[in-house]
C-alpha positions, -999 to 999 in steps of 0.1 A, spaced: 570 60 217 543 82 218 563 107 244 593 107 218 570 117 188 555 145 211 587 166 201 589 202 211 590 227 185 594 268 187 568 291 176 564 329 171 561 347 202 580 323 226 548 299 221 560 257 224 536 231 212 542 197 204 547 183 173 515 172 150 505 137 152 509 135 112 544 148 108 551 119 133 532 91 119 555 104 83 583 102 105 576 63 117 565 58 81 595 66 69 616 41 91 594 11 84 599 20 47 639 17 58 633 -16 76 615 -30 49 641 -24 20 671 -37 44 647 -64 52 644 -74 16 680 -68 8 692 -94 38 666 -117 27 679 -114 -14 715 -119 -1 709 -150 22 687 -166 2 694 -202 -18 724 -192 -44 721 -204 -80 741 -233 -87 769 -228 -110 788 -249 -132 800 -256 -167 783 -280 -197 819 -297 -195 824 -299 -160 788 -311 -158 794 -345 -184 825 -352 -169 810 -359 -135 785 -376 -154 812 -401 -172 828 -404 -138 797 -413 -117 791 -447 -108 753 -433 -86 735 -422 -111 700 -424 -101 674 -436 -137 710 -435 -156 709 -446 -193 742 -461 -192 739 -481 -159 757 -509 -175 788 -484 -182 815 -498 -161 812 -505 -116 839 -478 -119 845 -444 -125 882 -454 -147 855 -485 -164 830 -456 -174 856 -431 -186 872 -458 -209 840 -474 -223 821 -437 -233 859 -425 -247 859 -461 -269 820 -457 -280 811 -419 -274 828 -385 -283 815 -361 -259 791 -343 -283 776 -374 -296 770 -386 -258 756 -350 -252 735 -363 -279 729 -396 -265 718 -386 -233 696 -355 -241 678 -364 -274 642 -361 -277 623 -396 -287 586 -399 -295 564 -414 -270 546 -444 -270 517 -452 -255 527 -492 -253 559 -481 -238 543 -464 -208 548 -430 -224 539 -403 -206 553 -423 -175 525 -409 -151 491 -398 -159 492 -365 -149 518 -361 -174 494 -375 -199 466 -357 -193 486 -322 -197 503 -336 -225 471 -340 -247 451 -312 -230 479 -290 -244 487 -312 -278 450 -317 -291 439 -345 -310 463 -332 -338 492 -330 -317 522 -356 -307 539 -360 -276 584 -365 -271 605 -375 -238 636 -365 -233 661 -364 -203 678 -335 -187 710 -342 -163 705 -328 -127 736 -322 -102 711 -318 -68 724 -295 -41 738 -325 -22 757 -331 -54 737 -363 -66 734 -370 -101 701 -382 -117 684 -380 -148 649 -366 -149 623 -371 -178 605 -346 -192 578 -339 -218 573 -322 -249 542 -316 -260 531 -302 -296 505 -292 -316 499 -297 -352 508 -260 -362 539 -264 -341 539 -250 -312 551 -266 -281 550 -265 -245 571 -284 -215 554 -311 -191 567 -324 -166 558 -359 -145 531 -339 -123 512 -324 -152 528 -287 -150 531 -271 -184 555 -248 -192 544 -234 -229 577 -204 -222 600 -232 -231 631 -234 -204 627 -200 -186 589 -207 -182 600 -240 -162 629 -230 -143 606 -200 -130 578 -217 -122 583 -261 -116 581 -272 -80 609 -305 -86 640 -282 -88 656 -253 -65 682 -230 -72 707 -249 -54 702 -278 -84 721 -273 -117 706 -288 -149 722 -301 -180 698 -294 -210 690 -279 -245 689 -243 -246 656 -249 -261 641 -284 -251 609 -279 -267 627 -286 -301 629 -323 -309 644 -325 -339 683 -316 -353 708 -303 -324 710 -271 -301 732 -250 -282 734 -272 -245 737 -256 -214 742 -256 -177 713 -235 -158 700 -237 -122 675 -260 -119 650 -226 -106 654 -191 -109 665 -173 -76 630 -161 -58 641 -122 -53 620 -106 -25 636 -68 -27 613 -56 -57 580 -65 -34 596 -50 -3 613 -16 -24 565 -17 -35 553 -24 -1 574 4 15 563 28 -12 530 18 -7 543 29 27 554 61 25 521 71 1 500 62 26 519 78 54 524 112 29 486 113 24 478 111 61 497 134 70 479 159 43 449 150 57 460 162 91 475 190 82 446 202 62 421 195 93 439 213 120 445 245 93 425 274 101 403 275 73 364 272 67 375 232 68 400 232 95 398 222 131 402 262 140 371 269 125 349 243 138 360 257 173 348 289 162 316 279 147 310 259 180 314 289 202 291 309 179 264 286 183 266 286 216 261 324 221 297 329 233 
């Protein structure tokens, strides 16, 4: 490497000296910068994919399932044609959207929060003043099981609200807070839920998200190879301003040295 960076360049007079250390630390600078963007944008396209699918599509796996884990409607038929024909007779589809993903108040005799971690976010959040709501959300996992997951809402008595789930994490940013940030769901899972599950009273748009938003490593890499190339630009400033002739440059030290010495 360091005999291909020692490239030959043409000066006045005939004169040939090697190329300066800076330009070719720039020069190596510059391809790692490369690496690292192509690096990020492999790493972005290969990653976990977000899952897709439709609110409909969604509850009609639901009504078809006969493996749903913590169902509601366990008792719904031992077959997919049983559990199509007894939500059809009792259920139209908004009202078991309704059924399935309607916030209820919690109870502390009913074992509500379920787990004490949830518990102790929920009134760390709430206050004294505040009350605490389960609901359900429908997840499709990656492996294409079905299971119904409970999650908290928290409020305080001016009204604000924040997300909980079973482990104690709080999401006060409402669904995008937890699909960025909970460690339960990946991209990979799609989630049936309220657009805004923090609100616990009337109805709501409902929609099908992935149960996490896609980690995206290109924006760090795109910074780190600036970083890069800044770094690489200002050594190679530095370099060029110390082997200048000048009263700072590596010239003029010679000189000085040779004064001092009387020749």
């Amino acid at each position: 490497m360091r005999r291909r960076c020692s490239a030959v360049l043409s000066a006045r007079g005939g004169v040939r000296v090697p190329a300066s250390a800076a330009a070719c630390a720039f020069v190596l600078a510059l391809v790692l910068a490369l690496v690292l963007v192509l690096v990020g944008a492999l790493v972005s396209g290969c990653g976990p994919r977000a899952a897709e699918g439709s609110r409909e599509g969604l509850l009609r796996e639901y009504r078809e399932s006969t493996a749903v884990k913590n169902d509601k409607f366990a008792g719904a038929g031992e077959s997919s044609a049983d559990r199509r024909a007894n939500f059809a007779a009792y259920y139209t589809p908004r009202a078991l959207l309704s059924a399935l993903l309607s916030a209820t108040p919690c109870r502390a005799a009913a074992g509500c929060p379920a787990s004490a971690a949830a518990g102790r976010a929920v009134r760390e959040f709430a206050g004294a003043g505040g009350r605490a709501f389960e609901r359900a959300v429908l997840v499709r996992h990656g492996d294409g099981s079905l299971e119904l997951i409970t999650l908290y809402v928290a409020r305080r008595s001016d009204g604000t609200a924040a997300l909980v789930d079973f482990r104690g994490g709080t999401y006060p940013g409402g669904l995008d807070d937890f699909r960025r940030h909970n460690a339960l769901l990946g991209p990979e899972d799609l989630v049936l839920t309220p657009r805004d599950p923090t609100v616990v009273h009337g109805g709501g748009a409902v929609v099908a998200v992935s149960g996490h938003t896609p980690r995206n490593w290109l924006p760090w890499l795109i910074g780190a190879s600036t970083a890069v190339m800044a770094a690489a630009t200002a050594l190679a400033a530095v370099r060029r301003r110390r082997s200048a002739p000048g009263p700072w440059g590596r010239a003029s030290s010679r000189r000085a040295g040779r004064a001092a010495d009387g020749r």
